[in-house]
C-alpha positions in Angstrom: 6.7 10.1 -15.0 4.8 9.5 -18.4 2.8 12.9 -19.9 -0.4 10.7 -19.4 0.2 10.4 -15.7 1.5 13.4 -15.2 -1.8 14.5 -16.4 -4.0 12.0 -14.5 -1.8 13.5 -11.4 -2.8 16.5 -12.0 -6.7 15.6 -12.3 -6.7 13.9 -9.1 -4.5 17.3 -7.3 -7.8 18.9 -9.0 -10.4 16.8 -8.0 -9.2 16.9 -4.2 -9.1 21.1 -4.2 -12.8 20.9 -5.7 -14.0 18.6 -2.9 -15.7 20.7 0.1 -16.1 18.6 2.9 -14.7 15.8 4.9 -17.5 13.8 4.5 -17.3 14.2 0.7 -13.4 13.4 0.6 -13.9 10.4 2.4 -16.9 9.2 0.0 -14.7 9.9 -2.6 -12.0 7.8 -1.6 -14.0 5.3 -0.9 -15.3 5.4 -4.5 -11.8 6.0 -5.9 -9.4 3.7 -3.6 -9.3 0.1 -2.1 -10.4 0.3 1.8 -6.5 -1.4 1.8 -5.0 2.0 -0.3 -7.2 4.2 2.1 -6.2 2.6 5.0 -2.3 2.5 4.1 -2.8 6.6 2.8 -4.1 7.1 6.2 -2.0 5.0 8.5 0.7 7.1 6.6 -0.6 10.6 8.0 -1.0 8.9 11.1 2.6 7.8 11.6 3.5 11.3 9.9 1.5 13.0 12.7 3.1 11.2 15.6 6.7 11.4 14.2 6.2 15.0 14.6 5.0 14.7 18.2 8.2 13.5 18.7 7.1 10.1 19.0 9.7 7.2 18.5 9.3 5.0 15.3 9.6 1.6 17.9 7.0 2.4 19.2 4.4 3.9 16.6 3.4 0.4 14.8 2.4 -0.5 18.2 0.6 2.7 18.4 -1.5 2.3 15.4 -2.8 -1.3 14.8 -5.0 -1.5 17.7 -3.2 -5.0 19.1 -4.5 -6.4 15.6 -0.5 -7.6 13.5 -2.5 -7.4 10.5 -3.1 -3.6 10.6 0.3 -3.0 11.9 2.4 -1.0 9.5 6.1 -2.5 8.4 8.5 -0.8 10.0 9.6 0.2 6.0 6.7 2.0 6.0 7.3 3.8 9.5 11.3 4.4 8.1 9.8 5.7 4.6 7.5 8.0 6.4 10.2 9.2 9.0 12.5 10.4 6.5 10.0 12.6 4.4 9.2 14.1 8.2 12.8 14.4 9.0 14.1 15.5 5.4 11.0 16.1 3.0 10.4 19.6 1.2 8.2 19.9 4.3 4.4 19.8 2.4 3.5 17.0 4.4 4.4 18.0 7.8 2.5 21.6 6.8 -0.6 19.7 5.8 -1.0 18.1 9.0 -0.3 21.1 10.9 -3.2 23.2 8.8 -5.2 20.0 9.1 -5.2 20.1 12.7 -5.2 24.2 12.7 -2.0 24.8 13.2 0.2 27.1 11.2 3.5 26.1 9.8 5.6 23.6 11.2 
């Protein structure tokens, strides 16, 4: 990673701890991000969250597209996920838990 985006990296981890409300996150991601790159963040936290239900990866791109193939997410993107779940440092699996008040995990 470059200083200058290293820095811009930083300025967005800033920007999202000054934000106060879901409402406001959301209008500023729409303002920030493509619907498609808030979408595909999303879907990820969704697949994320179900993983750790215990739900199998076969069965999550069904799950999460609502019958519509085009919203369905590659089952890269399901694998990807699954492995930061499985063997991450664990941030993303504690963020969901806080995010859906639960401790630790």
């Amino acid at each position: 990673m470059t200083d200058i985006e290293a820095k811009n990296l930083l300025l967005l981890a800033r920007a999202l701890s000054a934000l106060e409300s879901p409402d406001e996150i959301i209008a500023f991601l729409r303002e920030l991000c493509t619907s498609q790159e808030t979408r595909s963040i999303s879907q990820r936290l969704g697949i994320a969250e179900l993983l750790m239900q215990g739900i199998p990866q076969r069965m999550i791109g069904g799950m999460l597209c609502n019958g519509d193939a085009a919203r369905r997410p590659s089952t890269a993107t399901i694998s990807r996920v699954s492995d930061v779940v499985k063997n991450g440092n664990g941030h993303l699996c504690r963020v969901i838990a806080r995010a859906n008040g639960v401790e630790g995990r």
